[in-house]
N, CA and C atoms as an extended XYZ file, in Angstrom:
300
Properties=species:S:1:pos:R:3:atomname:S:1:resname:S:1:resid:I:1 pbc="F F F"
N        49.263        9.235       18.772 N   UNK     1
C        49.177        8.617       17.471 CA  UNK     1
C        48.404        7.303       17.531 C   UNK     1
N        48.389        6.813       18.626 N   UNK     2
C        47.615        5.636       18.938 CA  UNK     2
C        46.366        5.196       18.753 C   UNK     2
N        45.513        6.627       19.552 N   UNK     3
C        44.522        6.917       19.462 CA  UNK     3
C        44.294        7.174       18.282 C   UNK     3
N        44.511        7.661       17.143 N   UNK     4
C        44.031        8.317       15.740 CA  UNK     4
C        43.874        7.177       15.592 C   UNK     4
N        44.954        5.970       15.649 N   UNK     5
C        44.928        4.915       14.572 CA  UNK     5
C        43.652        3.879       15.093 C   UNK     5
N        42.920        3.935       15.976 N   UNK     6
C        42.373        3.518       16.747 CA  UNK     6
C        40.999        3.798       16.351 C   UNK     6
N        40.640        4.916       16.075 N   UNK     7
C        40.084        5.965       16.056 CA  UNK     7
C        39.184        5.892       14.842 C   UNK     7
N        39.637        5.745       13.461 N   UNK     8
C        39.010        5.051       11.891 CA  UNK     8
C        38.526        3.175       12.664 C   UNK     8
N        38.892        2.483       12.987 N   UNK     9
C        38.133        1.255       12.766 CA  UNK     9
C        36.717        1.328       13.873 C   UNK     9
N        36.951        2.266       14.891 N   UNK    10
C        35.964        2.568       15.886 CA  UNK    10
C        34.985        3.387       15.124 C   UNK    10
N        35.057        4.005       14.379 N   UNK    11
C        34.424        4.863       13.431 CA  UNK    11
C        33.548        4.055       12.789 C   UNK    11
N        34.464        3.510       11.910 N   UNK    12
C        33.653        2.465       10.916 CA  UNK    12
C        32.683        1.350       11.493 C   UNK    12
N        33.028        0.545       12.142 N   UNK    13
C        32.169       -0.236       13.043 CA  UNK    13
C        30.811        0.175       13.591 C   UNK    13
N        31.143        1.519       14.563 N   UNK    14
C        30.059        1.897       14.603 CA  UNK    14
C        28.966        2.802       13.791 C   UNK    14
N        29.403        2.753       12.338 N   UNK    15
C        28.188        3.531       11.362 CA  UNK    15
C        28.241        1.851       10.593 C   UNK    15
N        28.796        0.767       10.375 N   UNK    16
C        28.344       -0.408       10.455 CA  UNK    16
C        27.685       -0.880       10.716 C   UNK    16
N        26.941       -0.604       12.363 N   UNK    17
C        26.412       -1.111       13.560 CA  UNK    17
C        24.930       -0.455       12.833 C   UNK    17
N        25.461        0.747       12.819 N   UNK    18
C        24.102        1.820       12.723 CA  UNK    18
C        23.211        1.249       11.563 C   UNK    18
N        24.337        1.069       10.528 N   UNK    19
C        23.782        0.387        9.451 CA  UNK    19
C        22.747       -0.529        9.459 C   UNK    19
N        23.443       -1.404        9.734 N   UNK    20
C        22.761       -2.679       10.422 CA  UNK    20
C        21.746       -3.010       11.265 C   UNK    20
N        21.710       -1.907       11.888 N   UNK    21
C        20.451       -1.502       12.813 CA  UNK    21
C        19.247       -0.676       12.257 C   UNK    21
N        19.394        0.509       10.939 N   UNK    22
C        18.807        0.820       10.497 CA  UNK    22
C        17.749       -0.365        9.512 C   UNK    22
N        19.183       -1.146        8.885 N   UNK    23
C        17.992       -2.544        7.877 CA  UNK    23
C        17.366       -3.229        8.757 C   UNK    23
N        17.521       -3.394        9.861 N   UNK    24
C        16.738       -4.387       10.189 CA  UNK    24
C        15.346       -4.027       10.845 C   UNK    24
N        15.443       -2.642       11.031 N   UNK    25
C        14.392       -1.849       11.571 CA  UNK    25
C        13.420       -1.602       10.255 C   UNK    25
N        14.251       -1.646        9.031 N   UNK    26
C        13.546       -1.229        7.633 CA  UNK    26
C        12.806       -2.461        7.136 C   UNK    26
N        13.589       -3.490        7.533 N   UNK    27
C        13.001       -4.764        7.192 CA  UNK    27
C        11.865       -5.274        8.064 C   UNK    27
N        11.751       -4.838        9.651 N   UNK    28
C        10.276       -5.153       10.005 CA  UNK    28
C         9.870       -4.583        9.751 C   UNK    28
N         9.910       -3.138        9.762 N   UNK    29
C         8.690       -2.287        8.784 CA  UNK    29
C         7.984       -3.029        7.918 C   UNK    29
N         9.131       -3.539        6.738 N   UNK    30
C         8.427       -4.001        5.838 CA  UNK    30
C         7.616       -4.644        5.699 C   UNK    30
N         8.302       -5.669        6.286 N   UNK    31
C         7.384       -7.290        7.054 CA  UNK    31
C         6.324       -7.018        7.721 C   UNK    31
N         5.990       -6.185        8.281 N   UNK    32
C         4.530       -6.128        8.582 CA  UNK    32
C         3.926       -5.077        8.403 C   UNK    32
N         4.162       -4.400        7.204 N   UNK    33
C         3.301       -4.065        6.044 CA  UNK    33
C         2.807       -5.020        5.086 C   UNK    33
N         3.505       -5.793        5.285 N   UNK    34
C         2.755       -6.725        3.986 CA  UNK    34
C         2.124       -7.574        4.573 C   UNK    34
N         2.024       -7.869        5.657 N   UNK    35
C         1.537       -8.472        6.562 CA  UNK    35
C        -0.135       -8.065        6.364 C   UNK    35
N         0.144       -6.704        6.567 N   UNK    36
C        -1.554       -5.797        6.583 CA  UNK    36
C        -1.859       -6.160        5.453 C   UNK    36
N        -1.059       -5.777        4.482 N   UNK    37
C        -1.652       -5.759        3.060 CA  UNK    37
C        -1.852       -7.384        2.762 C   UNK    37
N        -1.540       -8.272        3.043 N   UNK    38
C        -1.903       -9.736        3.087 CA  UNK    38
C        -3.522       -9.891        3.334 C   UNK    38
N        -3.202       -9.183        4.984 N   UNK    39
C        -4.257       -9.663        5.403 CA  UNK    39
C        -5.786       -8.473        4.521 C   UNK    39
N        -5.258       -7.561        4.284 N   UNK    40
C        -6.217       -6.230        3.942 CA  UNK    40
C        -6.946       -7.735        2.434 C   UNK    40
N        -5.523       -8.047        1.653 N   UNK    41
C        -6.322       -8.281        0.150 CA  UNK    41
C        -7.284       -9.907        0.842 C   UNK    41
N        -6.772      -10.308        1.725 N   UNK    42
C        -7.342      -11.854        1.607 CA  UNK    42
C        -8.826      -11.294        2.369 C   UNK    42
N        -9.365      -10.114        3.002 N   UNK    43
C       -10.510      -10.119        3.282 CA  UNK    43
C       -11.363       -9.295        2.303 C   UNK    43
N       -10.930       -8.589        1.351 N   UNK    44
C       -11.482       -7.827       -0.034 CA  UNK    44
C       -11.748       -9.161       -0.761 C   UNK    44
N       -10.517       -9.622       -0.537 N   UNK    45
C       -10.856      -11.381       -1.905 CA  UNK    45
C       -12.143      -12.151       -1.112 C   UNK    45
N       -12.476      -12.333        0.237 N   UNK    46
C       -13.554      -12.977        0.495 CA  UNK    46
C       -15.080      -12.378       -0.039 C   UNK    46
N       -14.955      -10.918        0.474 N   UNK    47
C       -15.857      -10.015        0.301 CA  UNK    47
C       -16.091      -10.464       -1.414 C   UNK    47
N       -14.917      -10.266       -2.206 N   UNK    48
C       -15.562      -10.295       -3.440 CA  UNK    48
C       -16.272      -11.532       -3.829 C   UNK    48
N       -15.542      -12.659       -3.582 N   UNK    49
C       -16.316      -13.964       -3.509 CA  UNK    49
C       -17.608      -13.766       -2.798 C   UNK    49
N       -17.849      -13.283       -1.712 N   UNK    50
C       -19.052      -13.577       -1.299 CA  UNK    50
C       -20.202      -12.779       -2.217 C   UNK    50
N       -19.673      -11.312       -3.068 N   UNK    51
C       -20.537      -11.093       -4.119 CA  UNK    51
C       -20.435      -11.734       -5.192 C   UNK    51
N       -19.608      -12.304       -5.575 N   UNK    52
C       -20.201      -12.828       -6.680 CA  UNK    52
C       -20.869      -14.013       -6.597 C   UNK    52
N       -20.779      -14.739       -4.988 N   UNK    53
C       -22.388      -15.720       -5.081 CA  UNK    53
C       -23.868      -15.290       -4.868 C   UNK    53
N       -23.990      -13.731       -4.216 N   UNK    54
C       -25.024      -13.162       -4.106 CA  UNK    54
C       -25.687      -13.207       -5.513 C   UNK    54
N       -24.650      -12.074       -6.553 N   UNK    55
C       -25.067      -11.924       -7.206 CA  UNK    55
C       -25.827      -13.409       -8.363 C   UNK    55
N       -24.563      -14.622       -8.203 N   UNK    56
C       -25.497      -15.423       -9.086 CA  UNK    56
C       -26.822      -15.856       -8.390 C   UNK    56
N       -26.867      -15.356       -7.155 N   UNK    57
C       -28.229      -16.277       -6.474 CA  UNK    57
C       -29.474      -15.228       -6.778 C   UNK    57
N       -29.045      -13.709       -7.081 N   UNK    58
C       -30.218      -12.913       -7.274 CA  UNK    58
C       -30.390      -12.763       -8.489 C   UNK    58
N       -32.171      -12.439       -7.958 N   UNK    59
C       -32.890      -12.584       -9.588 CA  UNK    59
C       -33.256      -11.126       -9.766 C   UNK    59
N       -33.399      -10.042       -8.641 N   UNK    60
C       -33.549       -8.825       -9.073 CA  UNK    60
C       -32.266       -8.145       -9.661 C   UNK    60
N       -32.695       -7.767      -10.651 N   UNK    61
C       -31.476       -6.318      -11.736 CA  UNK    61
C       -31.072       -5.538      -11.229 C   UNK    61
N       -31.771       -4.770      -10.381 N   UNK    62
C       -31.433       -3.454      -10.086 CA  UNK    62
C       -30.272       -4.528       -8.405 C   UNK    62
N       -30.196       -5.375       -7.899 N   UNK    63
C       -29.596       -5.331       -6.890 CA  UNK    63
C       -28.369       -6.167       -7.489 C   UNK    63
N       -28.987       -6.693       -8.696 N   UNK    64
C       -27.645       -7.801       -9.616 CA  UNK    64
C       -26.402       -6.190       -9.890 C   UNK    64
N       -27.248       -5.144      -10.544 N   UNK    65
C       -26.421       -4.113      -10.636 CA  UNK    65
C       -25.545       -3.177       -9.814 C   UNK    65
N       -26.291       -3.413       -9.052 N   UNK    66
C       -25.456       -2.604       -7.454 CA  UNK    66
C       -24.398       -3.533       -7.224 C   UNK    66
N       -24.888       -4.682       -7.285 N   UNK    67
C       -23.493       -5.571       -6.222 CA  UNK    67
C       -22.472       -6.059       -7.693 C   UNK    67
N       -22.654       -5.775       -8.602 N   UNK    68
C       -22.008       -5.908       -9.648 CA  UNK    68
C       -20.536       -4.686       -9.824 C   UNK    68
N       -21.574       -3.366       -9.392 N   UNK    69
C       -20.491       -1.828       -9.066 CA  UNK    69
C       -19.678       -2.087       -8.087 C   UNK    69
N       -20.254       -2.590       -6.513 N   UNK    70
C       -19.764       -2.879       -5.331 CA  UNK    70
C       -18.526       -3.784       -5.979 C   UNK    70
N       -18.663       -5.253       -6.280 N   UNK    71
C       -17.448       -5.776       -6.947 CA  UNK    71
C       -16.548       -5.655       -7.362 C   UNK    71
N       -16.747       -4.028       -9.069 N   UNK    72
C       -16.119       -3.845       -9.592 CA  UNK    72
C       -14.914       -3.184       -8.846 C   UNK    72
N       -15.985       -1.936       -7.678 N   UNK    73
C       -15.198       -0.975       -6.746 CA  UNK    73
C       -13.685       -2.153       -5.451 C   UNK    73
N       -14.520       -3.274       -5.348 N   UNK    74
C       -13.912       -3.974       -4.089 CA  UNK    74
C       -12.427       -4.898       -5.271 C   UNK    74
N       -12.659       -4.721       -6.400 N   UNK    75
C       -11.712       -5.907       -7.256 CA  UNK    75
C       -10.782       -4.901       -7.819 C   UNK    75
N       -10.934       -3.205       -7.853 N   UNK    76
C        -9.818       -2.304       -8.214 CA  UNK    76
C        -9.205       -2.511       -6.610 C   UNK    76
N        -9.813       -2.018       -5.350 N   UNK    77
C        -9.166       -2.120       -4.703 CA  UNK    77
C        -7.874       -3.278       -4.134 C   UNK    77
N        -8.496       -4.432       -4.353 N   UNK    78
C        -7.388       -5.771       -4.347 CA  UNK    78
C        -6.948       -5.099       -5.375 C   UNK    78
N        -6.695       -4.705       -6.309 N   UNK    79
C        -5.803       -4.424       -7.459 CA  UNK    79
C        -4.681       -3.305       -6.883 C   UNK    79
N        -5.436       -2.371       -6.332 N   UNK    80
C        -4.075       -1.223       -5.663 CA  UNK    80
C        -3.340       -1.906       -4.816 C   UNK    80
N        -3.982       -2.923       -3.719 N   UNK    81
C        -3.086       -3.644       -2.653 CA  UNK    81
C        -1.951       -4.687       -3.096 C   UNK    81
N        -2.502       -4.741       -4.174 N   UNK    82
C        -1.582       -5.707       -4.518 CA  UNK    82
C        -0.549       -5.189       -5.465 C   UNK    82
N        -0.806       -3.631       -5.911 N   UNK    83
C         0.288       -3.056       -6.373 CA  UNK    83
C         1.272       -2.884       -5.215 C   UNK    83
N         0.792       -2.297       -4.104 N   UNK    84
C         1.510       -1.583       -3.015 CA  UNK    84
C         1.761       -2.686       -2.493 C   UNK    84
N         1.738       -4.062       -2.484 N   UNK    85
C         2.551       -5.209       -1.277 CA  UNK    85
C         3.566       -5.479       -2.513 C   UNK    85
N         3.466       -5.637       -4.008 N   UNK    86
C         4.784       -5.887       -4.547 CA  UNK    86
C         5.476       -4.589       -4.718 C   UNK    86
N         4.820       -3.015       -4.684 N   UNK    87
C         6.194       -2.041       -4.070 CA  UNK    87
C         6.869       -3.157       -3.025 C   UNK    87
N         6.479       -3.204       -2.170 N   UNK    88
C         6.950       -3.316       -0.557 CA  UNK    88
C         7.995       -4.675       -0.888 C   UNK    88
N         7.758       -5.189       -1.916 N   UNK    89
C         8.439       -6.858       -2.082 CA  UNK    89
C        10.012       -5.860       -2.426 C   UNK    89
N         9.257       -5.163       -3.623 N   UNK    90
C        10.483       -5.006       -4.454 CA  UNK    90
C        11.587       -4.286       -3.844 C   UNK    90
N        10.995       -3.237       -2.498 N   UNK    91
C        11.729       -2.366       -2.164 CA  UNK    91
C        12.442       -3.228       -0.804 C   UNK    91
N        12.024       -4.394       -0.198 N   UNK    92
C        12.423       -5.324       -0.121 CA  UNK    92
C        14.011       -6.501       -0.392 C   UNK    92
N        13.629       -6.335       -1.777 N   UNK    93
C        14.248       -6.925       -2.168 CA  UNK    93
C        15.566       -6.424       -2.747 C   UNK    93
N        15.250       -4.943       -3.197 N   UNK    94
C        16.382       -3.644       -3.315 CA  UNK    94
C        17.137       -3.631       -2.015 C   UNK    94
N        16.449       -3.764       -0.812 N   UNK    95
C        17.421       -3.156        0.181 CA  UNK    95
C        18.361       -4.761        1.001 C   UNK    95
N        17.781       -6.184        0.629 N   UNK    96
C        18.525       -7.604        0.750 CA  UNK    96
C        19.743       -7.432       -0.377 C   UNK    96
N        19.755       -6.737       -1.605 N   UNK    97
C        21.132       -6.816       -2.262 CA  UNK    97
C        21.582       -5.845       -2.213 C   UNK    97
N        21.337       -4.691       -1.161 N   UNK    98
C        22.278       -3.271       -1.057 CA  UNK    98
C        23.043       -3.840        0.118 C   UNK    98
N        21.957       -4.141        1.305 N   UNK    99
C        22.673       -4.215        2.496 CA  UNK    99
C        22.569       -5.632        2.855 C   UNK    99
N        22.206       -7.134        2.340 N   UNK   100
C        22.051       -8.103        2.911 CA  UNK   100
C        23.433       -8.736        2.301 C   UNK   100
């Protein structure tokens, strides 16, 4: 009878443990995903800056127009990354008031 009673807090503890071991494994995940995605948008954000001084410095159309598309294409992309790093915040931040 000892053992049974013994037996539930040894239980619990260790899917506790597991617990606990699973968030924190979920939480570096996280953390350096956003990490990438930090670093992914802050070199799209240079890139785009650096076209849009090309473009005010050029006087040809047809290359004002290309790097104008290039822009548009490089400023949706910061736009998806920065959807997918605030997923990553939010899901984040879901799993600090489930399990923190």
């Amino acid at each position: 009878m000892a053992n049974s009673s013994l037996l539930l807090p040894i239980v619990t503890l260790f899917v506790v443990l597991i617990a606990i071991e699973f968030y924190a494994t979920a939480q570096n995940s996280i953390s350096v995903e956003l990490s990438q995605l930090d670093r992914q948008i802050r070199e799209k954000q240079q890139r785009a800056d650096q076209l849009r001084q090309q473009i005010a410095r050029e006087n040809n159309p047809a290359i004002i127009e290309s790097d104008t598309r290039t822009l548009q294409v490089i400023l949706q992309e910061i736009n998806k990354l920065q959807a997918q790093r605030e997923s990553f915040q939010n899901t984040d931040r879901n799993a600090q008031r489930n399990f923190g």
